[in-house]
TIDRENTI-920511 format. One record per residue (C-alpha): z, x, y; residue in three letters. Coordinates in pm, 1 decimal, m for minus. Each point is the difference from the previous one (the first is absolute). Layout:
<nodes>
(node (Z, X, Y), "ALA");
...
</nodes>
This chain:
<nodes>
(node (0.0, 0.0, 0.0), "UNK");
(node (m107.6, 152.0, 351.8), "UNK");
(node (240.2, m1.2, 311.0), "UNK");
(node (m198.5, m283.7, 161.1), "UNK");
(node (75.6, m200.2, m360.3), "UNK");
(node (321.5, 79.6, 49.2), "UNK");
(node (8.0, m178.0, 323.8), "UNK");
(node (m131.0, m234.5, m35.0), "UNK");
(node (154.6, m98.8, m367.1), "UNK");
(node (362.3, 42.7, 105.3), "UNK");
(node (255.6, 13.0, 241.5), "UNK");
(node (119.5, 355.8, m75.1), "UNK");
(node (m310.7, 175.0, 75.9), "UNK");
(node (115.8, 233.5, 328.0), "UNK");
(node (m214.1, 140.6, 282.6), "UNK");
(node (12.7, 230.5, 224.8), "UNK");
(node (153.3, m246.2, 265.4), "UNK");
(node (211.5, m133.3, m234.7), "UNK");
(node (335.0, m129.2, 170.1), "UNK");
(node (338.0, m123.1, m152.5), "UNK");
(node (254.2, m287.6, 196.8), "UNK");
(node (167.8, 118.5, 314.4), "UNK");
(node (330.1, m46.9, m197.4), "UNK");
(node (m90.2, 197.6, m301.4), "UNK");
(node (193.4, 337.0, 141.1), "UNK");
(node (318.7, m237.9, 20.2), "UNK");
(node (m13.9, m202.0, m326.0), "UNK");
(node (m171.8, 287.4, m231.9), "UNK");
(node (321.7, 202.0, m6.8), "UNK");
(node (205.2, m237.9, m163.9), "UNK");
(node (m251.0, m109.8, m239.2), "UNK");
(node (m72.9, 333.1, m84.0), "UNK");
(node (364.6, 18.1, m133.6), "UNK");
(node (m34.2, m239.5, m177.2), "UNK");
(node (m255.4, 132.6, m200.3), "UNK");
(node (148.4, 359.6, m30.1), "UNK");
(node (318.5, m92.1, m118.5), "UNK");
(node (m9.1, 170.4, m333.4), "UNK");
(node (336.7, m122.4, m91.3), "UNK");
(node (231.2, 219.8, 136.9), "UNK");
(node (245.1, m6.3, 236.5), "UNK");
(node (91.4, 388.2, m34.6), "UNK");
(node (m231.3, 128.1, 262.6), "UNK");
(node (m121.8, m189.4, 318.5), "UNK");
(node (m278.6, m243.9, 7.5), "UNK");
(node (m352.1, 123.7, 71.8), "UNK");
(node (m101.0, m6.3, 359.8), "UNK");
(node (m341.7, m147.8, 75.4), "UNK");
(node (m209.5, 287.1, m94.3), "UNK");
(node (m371.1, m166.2, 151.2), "UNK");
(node (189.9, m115.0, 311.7), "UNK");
(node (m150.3, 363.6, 151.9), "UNK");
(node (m340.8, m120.0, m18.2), "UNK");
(node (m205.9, m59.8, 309.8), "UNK");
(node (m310.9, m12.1, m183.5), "UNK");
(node (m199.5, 292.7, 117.9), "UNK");
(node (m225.9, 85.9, m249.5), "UNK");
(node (86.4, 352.7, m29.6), "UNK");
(node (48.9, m93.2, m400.9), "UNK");
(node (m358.6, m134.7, m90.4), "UNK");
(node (m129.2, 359.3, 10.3), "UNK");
(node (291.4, 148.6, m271.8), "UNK");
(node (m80.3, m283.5, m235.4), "UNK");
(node (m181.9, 65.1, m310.1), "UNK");
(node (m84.1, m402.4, m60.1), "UNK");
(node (m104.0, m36.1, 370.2), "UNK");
(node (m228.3, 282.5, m5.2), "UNK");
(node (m116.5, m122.5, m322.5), "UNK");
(node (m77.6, m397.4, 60.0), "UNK");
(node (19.4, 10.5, 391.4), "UNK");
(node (191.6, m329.2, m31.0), "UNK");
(node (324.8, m9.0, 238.3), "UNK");
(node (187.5, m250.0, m288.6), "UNK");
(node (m4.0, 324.1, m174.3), "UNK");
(node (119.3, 227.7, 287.4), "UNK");
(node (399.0, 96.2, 89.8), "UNK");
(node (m57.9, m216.9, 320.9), "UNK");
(node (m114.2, m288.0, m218.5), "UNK");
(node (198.8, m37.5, m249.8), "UNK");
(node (339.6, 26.2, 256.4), "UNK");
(node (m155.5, m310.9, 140.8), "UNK");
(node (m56.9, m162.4, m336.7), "UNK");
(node (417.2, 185.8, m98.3), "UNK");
(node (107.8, m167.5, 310.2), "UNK");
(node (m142.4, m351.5, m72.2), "UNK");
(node (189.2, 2.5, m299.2), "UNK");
(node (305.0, 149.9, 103.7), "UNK");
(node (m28.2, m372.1, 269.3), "UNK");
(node (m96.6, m227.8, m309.9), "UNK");
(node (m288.3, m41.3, 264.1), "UNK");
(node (m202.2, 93.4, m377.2), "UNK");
(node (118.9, m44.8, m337.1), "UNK");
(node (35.9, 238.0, m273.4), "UNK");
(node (m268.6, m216.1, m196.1), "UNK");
(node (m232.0, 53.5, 262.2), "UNK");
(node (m270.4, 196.5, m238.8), "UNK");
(node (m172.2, 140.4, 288.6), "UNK");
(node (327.4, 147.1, 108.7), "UNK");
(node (70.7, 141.5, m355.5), "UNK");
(node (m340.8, 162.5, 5.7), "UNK");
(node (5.0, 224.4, 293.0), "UNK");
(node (364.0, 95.8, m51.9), "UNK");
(node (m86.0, 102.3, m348.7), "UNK");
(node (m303.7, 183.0, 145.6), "UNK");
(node (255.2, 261.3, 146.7), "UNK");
(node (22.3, 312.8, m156.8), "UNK");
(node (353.9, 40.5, 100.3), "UNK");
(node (m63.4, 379.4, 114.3), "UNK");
(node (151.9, m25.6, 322.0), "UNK");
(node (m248.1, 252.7, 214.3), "UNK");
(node (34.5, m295.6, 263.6), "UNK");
(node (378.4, 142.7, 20.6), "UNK");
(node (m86.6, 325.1, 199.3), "UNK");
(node (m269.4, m98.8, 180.2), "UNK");
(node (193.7, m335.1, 147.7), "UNK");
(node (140.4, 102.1, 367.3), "UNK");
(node (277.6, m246.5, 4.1), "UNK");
(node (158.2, 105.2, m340.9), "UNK");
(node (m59.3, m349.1, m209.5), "UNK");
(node (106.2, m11.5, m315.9), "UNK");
(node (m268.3, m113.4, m230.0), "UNK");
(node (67.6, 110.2, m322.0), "UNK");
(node (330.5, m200.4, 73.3), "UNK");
(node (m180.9, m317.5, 98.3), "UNK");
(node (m246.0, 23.2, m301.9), "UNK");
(node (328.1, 38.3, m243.1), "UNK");
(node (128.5, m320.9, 129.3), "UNK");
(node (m287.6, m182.2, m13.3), "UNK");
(node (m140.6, 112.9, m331.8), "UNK");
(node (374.0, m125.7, m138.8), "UNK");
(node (m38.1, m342.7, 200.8), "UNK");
(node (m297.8, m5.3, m171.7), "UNK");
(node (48.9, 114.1, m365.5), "UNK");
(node (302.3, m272.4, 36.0), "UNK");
(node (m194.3, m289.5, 62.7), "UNK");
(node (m299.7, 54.4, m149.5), "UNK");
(node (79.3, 274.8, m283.2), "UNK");
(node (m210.0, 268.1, m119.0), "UNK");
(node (m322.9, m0.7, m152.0), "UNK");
(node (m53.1, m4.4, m358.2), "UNK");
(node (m138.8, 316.2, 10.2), "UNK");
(node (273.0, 187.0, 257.7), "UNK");
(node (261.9, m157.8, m233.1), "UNK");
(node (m107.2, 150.8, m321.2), "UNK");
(node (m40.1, 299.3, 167.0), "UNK");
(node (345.7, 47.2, 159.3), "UNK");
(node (169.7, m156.2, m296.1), "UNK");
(node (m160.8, 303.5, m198.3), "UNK");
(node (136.3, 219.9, 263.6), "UNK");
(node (376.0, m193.5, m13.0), "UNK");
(node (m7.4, 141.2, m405.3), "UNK");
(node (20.1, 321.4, m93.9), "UNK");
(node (m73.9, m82.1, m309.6), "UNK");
(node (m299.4, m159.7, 33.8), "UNK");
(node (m179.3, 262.5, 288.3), "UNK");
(node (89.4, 318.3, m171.4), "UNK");
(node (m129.4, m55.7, m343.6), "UNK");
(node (m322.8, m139.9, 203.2), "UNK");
(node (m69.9, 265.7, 223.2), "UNK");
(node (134.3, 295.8, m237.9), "UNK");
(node (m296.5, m161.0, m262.7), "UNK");
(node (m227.4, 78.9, 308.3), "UNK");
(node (160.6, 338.7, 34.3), "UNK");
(node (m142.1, 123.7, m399.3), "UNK");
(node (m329.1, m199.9, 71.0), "UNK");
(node (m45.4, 210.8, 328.4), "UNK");
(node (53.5, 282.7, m214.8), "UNK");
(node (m299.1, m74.9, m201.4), "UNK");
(node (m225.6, m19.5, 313.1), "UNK");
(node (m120.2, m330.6, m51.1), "UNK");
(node (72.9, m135.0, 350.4), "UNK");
(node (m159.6, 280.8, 153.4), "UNK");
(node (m321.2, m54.7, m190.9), "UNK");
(node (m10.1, m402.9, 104.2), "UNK");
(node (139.2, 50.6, 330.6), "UNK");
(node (m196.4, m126.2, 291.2), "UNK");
(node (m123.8, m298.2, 183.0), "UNK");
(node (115.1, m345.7, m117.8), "UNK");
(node (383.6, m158.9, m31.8), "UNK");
(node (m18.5, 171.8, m352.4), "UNK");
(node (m142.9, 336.7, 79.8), "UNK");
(node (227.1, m18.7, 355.1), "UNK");
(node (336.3, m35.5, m230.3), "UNK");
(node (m142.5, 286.2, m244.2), "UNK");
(node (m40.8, 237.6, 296.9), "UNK");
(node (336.6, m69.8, 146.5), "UNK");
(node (152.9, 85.8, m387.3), "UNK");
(node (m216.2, 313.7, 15.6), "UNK");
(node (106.5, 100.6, 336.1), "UNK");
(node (346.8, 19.5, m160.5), "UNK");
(node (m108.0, 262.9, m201.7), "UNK");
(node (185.1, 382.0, 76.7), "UNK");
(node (m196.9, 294.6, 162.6), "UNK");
(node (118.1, 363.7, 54.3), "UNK");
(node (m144.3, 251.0, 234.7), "UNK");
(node (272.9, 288.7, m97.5), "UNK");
(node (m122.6, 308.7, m210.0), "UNK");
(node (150.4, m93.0, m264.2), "UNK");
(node (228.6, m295.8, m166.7), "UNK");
(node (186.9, 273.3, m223.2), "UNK");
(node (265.0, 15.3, 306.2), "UNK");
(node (124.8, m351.9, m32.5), "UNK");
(node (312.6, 53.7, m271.2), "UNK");
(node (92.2, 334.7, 179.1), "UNK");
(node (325.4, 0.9, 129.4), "UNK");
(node (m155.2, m46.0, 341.7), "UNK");
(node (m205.8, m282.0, m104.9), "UNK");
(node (250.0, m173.3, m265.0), "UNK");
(node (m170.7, m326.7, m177.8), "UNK");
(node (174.2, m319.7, 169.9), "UNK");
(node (214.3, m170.2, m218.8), "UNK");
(node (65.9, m360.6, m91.4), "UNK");
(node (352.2, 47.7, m28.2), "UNK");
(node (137.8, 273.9, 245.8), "UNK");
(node (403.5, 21.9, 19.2), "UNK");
(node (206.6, m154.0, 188.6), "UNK");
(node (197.1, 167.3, 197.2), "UNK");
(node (m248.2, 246.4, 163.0), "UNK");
(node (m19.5, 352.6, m177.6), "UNK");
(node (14.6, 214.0, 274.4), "UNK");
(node (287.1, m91.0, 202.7), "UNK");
(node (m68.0, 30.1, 423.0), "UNK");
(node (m337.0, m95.9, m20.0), "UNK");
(node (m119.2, m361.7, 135.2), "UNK");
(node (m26.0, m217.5, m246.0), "UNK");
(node (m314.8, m201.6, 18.1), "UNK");
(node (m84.3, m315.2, m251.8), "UNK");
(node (m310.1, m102.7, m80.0), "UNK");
(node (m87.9, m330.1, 43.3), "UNK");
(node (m289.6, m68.4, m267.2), "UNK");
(node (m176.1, m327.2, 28.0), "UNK");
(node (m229.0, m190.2, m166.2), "UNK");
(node (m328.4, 101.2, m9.3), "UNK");
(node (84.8, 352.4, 120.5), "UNK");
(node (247.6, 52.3, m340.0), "UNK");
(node (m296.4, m68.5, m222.8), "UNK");
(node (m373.4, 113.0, 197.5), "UNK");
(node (132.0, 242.8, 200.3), "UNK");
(node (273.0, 170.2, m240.9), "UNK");
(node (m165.0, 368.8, 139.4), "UNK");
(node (100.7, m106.9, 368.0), "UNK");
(node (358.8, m62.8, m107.1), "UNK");
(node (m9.4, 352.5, m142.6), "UNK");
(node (m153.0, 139.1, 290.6), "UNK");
(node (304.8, m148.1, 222.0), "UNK");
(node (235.2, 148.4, m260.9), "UNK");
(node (m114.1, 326.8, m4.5), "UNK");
(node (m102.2, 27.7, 390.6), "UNK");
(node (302.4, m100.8, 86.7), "UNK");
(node (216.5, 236.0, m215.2), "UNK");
(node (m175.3, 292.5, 94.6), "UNK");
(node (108.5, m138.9, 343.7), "UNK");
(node (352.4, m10.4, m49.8), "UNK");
(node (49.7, m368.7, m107.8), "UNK");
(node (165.6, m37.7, m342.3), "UNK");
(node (m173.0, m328.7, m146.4), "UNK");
(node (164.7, m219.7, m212.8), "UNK");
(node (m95.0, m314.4, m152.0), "UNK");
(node (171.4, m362.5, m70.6), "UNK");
(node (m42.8, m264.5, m269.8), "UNK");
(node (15.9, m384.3, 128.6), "UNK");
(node (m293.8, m5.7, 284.3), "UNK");
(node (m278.5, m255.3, m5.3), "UNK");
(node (m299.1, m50.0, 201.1), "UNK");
(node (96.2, 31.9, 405.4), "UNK");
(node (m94.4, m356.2, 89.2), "UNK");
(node (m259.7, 74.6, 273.5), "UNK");
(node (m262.5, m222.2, m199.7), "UNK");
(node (222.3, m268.7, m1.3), "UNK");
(node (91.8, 45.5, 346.8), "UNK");
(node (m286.9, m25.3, 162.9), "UNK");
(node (m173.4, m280.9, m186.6), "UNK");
(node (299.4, m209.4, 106.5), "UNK");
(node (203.1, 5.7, m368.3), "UNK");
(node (298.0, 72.9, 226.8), "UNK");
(node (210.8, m111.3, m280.5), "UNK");
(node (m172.0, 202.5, m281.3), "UNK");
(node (14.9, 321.1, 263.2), "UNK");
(node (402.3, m61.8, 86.3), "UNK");
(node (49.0, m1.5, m388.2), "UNK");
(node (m159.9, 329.1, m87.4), "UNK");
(node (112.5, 185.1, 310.0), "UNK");
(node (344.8, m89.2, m96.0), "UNK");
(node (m15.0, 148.6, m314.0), "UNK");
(node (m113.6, 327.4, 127.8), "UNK");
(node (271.4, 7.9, 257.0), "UNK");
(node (280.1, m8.1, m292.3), "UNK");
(node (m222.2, 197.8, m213.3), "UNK");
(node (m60.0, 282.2, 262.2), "UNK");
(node (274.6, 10.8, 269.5), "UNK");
(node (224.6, 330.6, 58.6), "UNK");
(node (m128.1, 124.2, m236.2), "UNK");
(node (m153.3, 273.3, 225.1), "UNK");
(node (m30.1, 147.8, 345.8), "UNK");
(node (m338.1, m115.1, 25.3), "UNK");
(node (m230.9, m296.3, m197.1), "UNK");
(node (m381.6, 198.7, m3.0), "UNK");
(node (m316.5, m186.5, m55.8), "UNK");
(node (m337.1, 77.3, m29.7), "UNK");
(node (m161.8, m336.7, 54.4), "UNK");
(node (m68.0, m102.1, 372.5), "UNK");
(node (m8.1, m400.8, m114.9), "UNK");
(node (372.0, 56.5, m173.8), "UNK");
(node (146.1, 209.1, 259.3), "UNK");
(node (m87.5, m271.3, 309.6), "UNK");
(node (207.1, m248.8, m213.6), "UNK");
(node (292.4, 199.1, m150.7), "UNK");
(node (44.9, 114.2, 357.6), "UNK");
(node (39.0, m323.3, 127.3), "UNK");
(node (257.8, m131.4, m264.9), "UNK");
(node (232.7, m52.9, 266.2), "UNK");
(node (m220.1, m284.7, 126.5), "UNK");
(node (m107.1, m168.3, m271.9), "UNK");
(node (324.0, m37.2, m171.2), "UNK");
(node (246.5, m0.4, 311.9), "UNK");
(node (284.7, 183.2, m140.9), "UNK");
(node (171.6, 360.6, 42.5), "UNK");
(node (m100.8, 135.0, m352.2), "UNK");
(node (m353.4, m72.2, 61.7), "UNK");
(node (m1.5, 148.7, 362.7), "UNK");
(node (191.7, 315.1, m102.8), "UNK");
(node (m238.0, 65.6, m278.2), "UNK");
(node (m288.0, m56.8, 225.9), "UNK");
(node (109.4, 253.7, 198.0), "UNK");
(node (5.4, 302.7, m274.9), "UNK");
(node (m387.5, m125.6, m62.2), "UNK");
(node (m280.0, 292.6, 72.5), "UNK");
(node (m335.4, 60.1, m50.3), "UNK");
(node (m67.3, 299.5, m210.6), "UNK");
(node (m140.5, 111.3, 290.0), "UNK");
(node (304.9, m18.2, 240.9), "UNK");
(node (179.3, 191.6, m265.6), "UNK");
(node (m226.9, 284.5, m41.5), "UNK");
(node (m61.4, 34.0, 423.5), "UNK");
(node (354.8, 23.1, 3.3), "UNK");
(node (13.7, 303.8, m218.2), "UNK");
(node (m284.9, 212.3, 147.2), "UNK");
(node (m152.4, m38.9, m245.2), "UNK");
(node (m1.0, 329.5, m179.0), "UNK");
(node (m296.8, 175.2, 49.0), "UNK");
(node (m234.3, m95.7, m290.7), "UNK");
(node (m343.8, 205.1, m140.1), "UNK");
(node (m332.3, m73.7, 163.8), "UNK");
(node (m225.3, m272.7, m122.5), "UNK");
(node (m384.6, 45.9, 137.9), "UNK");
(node (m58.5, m357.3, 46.6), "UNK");
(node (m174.7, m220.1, 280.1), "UNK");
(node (275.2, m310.2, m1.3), "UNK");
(node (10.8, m309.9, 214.9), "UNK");
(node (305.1, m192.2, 53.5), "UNK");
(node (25.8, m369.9, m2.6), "UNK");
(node (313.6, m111.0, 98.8), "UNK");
(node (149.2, m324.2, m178.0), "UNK");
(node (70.0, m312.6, 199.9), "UNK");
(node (373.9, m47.9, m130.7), "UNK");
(node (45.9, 373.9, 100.6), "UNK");
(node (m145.9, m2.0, 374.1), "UNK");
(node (62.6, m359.0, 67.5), "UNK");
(node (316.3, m114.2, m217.5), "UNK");
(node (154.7, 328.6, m10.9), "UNK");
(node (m78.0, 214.7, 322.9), "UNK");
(node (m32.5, 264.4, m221.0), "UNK");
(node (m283.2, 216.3, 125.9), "UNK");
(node (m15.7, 332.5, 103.5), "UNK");
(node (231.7, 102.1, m357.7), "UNK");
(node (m355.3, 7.3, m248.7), "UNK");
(node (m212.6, 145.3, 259.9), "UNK");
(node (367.9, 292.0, 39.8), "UNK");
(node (m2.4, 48.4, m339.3), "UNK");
(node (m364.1, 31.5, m129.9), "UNK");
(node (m110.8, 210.6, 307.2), "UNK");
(node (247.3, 242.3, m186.2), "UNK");
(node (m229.3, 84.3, m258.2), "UNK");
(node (m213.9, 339.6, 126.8), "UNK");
(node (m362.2, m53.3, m45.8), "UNK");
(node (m11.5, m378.3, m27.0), "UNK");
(node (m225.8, m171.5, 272.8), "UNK");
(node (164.3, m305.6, 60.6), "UNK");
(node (m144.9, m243.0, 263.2), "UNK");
(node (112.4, m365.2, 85.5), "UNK");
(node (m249.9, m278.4, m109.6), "UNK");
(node (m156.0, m173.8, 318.5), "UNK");
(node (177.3, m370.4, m72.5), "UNK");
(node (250.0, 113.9, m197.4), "UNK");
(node (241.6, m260.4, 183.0), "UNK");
(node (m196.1, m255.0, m123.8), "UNK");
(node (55.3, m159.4, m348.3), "UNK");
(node (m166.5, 62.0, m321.5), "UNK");
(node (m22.2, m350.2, m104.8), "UNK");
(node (226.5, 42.4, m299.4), "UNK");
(node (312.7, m139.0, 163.5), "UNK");
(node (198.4, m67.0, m324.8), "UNK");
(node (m146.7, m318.1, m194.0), "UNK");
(node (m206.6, m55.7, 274.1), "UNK");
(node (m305.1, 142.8, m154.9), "UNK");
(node (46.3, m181.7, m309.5), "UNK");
(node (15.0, m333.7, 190.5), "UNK");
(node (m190.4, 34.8, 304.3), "UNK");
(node (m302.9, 285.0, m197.9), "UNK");
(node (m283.8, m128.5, 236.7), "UNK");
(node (231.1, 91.7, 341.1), "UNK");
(node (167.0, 293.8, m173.8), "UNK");
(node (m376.0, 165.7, m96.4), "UNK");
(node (m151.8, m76.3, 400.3), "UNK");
(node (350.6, 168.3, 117.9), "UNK");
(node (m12.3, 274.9, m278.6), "UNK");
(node (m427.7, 84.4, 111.8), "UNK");
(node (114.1, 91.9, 339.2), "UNK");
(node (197.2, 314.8, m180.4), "UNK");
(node (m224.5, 97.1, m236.2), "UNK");
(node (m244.8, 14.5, 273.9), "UNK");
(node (218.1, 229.0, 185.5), "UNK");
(node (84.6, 182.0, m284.3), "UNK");
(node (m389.8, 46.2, m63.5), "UNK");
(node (m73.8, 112.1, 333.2), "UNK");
(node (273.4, 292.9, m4.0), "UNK");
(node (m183.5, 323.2, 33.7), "UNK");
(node (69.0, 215.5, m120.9), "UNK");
(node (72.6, m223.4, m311.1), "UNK");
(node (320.2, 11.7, m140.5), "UNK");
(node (94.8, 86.6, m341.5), "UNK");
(node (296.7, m224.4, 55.7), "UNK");
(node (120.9, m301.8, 166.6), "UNK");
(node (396.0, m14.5, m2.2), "UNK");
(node (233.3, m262.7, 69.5), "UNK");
(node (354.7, m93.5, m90.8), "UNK");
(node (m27.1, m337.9, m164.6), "UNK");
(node (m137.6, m102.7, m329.9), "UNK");
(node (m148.1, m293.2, 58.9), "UNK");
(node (m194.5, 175.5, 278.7), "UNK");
(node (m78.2, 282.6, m240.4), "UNK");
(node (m148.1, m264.3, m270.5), "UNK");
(node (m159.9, m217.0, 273.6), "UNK");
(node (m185.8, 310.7, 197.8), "UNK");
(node (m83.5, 194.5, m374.6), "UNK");
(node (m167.3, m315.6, m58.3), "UNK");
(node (m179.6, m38.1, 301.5), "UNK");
(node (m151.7, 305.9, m6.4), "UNK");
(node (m85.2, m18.1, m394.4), "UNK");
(node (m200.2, m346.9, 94.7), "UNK");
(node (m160.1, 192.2, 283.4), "UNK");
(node (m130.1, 299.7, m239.3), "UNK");
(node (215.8, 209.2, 238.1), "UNK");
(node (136.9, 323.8, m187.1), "UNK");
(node (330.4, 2.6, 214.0), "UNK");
(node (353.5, 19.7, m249.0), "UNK");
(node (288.4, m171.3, 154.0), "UNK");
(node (333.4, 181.0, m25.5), "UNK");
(node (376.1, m23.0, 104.6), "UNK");
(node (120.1, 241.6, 270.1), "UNK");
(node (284.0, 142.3, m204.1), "UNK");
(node (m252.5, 56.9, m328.0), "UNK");
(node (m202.1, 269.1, 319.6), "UNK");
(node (349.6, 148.3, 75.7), "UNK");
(node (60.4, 14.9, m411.6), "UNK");
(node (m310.8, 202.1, m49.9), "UNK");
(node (55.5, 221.7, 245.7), "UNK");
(node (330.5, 95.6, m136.4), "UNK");
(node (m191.4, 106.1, m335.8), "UNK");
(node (m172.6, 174.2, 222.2), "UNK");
(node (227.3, 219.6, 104.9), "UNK");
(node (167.1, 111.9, m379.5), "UNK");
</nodes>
């Protein structure tokens, strides 16, 4: 459906002039209460985070679904209209027109930094999408999705079987265009590369394997203790990441330990609305993982936004405290130096991930720690504060919007010279979504995580 369909089909079509009631500013406050009131009374209740918005248009240029359908509905400016007019029961949450642009949003957030008087979308979005999800559920396909992702039992046997199949090369061979050959590529982009000399190294004292089941307490007494928070998808595709952390990290001074008892970090959940199913599994990382370390590491951009933010979304001490001891693996290793590694001859571009740049305000820490690494020619990819399209499940249930979002990258990507042997990027479903991309495009780019760069260089230097 075109813009002018839009219009003219519904209500919640916005323009450029678009306006709201004169009273919105004083009524929108208290509504928006209302709606953020994630049943707690521990912390204070949410201010009206759109309430900043004057509607300026600075936004429409930072947003990947605007620059891709050039409809405002779809546009940070837009959909606050559309937020607001439910916020004012001036629209209903059955209102499928409504529904549809909201769900259009990628939930990235590069509106954030670009926004001169400091709204809070991602905050707005969260309460909507719940107002939403509440009234008029999930769809059939987001709920089988996220119920997987509620079980451990039922995504780890599913995506370790994908694990031995990658191993085979099979979903390197069919990867490509298509929803099939799409999904194959994002498996295959999973798979682990090395750049180092040699892999003999890892096992050496100064490369130890990571272990499933490190003691507890730490064994070298006066170091920080760091625990690794492990995920989902990352504990089962991206095992060699994990060990990559481990090992970067120790040679930097961190002693790593792990803990039994934590489940997928929620973020899914979250931000399709499943407030409920989020609150459940965040809880059960809080008792699983609290003091039990100086600091909570993770190595996934997506999970770190969330566990950070803990605090919020459960309203209660625990929660905020361990919140606080969350850092990206980055952070950590910035912190530290890091030790000088070995040189890696490599032309490298960096694409930074939304829920580290945006969520986060994490940014200069990658760029700190992989400029450390002598010989490696590491540039910034020209819209690399723009969003890869992969955006959690969005790419499994928006794949037409995800793929026009996801072309503007590859075509970046593609037009690096001097080409890159790698793209890097903290966050796997932007690793899977970008490998993809550029295995559909015929592009012969590898996608890696910054910490596997920093790992290689270490073998490097034995």
């Amino acid at each position: 459906m075109t813009g002018e369909e839009r219009s003219n089909s519904g209500r919640t079509a916005v323009g450029s002039g678009a306006s709201e009631p004169a009273d919105s500013h004083d009524r929108f406050p208290t509504a928006v209460r209302q709606l953020s009131d994630r049943s707690s009374t521990a912390v204070p209740p949410l201010p009206d985070p759109l309430a900043p918005c004057v509607h300026c248009g600075f936004c429409l240029p930072a947003c990947p679904t605007y620059l891709a359908t050039g409809d405002e509905s779809d546009s940070p400016r837009g959909r606050i209209v559309l937020m607001r007019a439910l916020a004012l029961g001036e629209l209903p949450p059955t209102d499928d027109a409504l529904a549809e642009h909201l769900d259009a949003c990628l939930g990235c957030r590069g509106c954030e930094p670009v926004c001169p008087s400091g709204v809070q979308y991602g905050r707005g979005l969260e309460i909507a999408r719940a107002r939403l999800a509440e009234v008029r559920g999930l769809t059939p396909l987001a709920r089988i999705v996220l119920g997987v992702f509620r079980r451990a039992w039922l995504w780890r046997p599913a995506f370790t079987a994908a694990r031995w199949l990658r191993g085979t090369g099979l979903f390197g061979v069919v990867a490509g265009e298509g929803r099939m050959g799409f999904a194959a590529g994002m498996v295959a982009a999973t798979t682990r590369h090395c750049e180092a000399r040699s892999d003999e190294a890892i096992g050496s004292p100064r490369h130890p394997i990571a272990s499933s089941a490190a003691p507890w307490p730490p064994r070298n007494a006066g170091r920080p203790t760091v625990l690794l928070f492990r995920g989902c998808v990352m504990d089962t595709l991206f095992t060699h990441v994990h060990d990559a952390t481990r090992r970067t990290l120790e040679i930097n001074g961190y002693d790593v330990v792990e803990a039994d008892g934590q489940v997928c970090c929620g973020a899914l959940h979250d931000h399709a609305g499943d407030v409920a199913a989020a609150k459940a599994l965040a809880e059960r990382n809080v008792r699983a993982l609290a003091d039990r370390a100086d600091y909570v590491v993770v190595d996934s951009a997506g999970c770190g936004a969330l566990l950070k933010d803990y605090g919020h979304l459960l309203g209660t001490e625990a929660a905020a405290a361990f919140g606080a001891k969350v850092r990206d693996v980055s952070e950590l290793l910035a912190a530290a130096g890091p030790v000088p590694p070995g040189p890696l001859d490599l032309d490298v571009v960096y694409d930074a991930p939304c829920h580290l740049q945006h969520a986060q305000g994490v940014h200069a820490e990658p760029l700190r720690v992989l400029s450390a690494i002598p010989g490696l020619r590491l540039r910034m990819l020209p819209g690399s504060d723009k969003c890869c399209g992969s955006a959690g499940i969005y790419s499994l249930l928006k794949p037409d919007m995800a793929r026009a979002v996801l072309d503007m990258k590859i075509a970046e990507i593609a037009a690096a010279l001097p080409r890159p042997a790698y793209v890097t990027t903290g966050n796997p479903g932007c690793l899977m979504q970008i490998g993809a991309g550029l295995r559909a495009a015929g592009v012969p780019i590898h996608v890696v995580h910054p910490v596997e760069l920093l790992d290689w260089a270490y073998l490097n230097s034995e």
